[in-house]
C-alpha positions in Angstrom: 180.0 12.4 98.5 178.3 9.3 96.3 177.8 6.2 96.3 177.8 3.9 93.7 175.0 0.9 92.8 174.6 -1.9 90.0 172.8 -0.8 87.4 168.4 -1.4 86.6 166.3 -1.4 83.6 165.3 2.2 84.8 168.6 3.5 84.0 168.5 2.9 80.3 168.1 6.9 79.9 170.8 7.8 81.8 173.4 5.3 80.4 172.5 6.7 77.0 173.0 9.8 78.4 176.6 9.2 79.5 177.5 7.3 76.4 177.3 11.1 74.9 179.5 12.7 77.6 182.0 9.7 76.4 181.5 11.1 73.0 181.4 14.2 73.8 185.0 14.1 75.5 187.0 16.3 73.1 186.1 20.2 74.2 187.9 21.1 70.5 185.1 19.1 68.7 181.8 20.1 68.5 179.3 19.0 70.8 176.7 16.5 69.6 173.5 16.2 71.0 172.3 12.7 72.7 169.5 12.1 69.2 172.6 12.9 66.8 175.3 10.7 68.9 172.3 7.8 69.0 172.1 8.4 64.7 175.4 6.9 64.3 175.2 2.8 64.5 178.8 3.0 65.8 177.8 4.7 69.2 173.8 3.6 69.2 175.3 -0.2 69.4 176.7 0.5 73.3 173.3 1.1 74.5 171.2 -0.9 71.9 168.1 -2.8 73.9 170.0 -2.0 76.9 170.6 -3.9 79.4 170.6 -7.1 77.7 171.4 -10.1 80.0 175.0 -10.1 79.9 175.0 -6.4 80.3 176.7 -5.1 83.1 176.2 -1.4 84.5 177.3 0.3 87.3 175.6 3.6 88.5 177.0 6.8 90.6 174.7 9.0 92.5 175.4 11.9 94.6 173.9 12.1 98.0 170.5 13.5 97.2 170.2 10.6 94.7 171.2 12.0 91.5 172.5 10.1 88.9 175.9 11.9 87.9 177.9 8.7 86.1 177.9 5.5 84.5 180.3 2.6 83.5 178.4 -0.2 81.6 180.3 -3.3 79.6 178.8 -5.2 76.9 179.7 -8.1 74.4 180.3 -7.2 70.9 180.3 -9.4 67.6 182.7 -9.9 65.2 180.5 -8.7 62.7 179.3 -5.7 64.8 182.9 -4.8 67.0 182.5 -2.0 68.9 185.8 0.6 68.6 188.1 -1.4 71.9 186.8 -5.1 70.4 189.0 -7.8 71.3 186.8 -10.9 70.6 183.6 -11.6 71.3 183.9 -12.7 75.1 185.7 -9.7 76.4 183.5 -7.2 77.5 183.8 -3.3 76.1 183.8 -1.0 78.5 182.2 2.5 78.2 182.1 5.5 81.0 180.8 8.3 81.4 180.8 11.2 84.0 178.3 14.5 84.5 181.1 17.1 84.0 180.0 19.0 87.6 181.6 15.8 88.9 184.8 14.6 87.2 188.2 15.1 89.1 186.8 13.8 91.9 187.1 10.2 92.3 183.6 9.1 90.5 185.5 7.5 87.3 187.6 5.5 89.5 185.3 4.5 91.8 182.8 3.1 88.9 185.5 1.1 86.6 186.7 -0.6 90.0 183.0 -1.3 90.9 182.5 -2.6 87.5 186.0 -4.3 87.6 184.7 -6.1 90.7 180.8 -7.0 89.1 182.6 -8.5 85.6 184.8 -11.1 88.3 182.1 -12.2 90.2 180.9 -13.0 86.7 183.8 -15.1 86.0 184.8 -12.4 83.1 188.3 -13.0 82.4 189.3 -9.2 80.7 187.3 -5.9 80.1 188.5 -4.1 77.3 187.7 -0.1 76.2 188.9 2.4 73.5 190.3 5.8 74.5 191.6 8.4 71.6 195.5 9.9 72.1 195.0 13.3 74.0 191.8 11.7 76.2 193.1 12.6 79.9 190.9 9.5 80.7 194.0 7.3 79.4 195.8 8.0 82.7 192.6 6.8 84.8 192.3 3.7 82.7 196.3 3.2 83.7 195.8 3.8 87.1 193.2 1.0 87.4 195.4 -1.8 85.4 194.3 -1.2 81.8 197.1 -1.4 79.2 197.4 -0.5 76.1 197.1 -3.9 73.6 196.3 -2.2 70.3 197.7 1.3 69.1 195.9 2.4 65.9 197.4 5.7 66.6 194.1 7.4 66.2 192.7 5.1 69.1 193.8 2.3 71.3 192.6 -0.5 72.9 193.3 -1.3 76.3 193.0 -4.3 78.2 192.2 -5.3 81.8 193.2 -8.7 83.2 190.6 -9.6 85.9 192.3 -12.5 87.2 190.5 -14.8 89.6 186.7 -14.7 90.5 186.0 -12.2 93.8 183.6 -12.6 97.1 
């Protein structure tokens, strides 16, 4: 069992920390550490002076209170896009999960929660990257994202958030 809960300042650590299990995806690459994922500007950028205030993050812990995933959104600029940009108002999404704890509903359960935290923001789409071969893709399906942009190395997908929630 876990539960899942928005996101403090305290978790800065731990969202870094699953922006490397994002990166760190591919089991035929190798495995870079959290300082060497946080060298490159291209991944450091999702978690930058995190949480800024138009940050959103949403937290999974199991029952003793451990933190075991993340999925936080952020606004990117033009000049700065992250890899799933689709203009500056649309939110990139990024997700990660302790690997004790994926298959088991945690991934789902935090993109809806975060889904449901970007409407009551009045935030029109969320948008993520997700390379070919990532078995992630078929989560992001599941939970509306399409695919809007096929690079063939990567491809941005799209979630319509429709009207605000309660």
């Amino acid at each position: 069992m876990f539960t899942i809960r928005p996101g403090v300042d305290a978790d800065a650590g731990f969202v870094a920390e699953m922006l490397a299990e994002a990166a760190n995806w591919d089991p035929t690459r190798a495995l870079r550490s959290l300082p060497e994922i946080l060298a490159i500007a291209e991944f450091r950028h999702y978690v930058d002076g995190w949480p800024r205030p138009d940050d959103i993050s949403m937290i999974a812990e199991a029952t003793d209170g451990t933190r075991i995933g993340a999925a936080w959104c952020r606004c990117f600029a033009a000049a700065d896009p992250g890899y799933g940009f689709i203009d500056e108002t649309t939110p990139e999404v990024s997700i990660g999960v302790v690997e004790a704890w994926r298959g088991r509903g945690v991934g789902g359960a935090l993109l809806d929660a975060l889904a449901h935290a970007a409407r009551r923001r009045d935030v029109a789409a969320l948008s993520l990257s997700v390379e070919p071969g990532n078995r992630a893709m078929r989560l992001y399906e599941r939970h509306g994202y399409v695919v809007v942009i096929d690079m063939g190395g990567a491809r941005t997908m799209r979630l319509e958030l429709g009207s605000r929630e309660g």
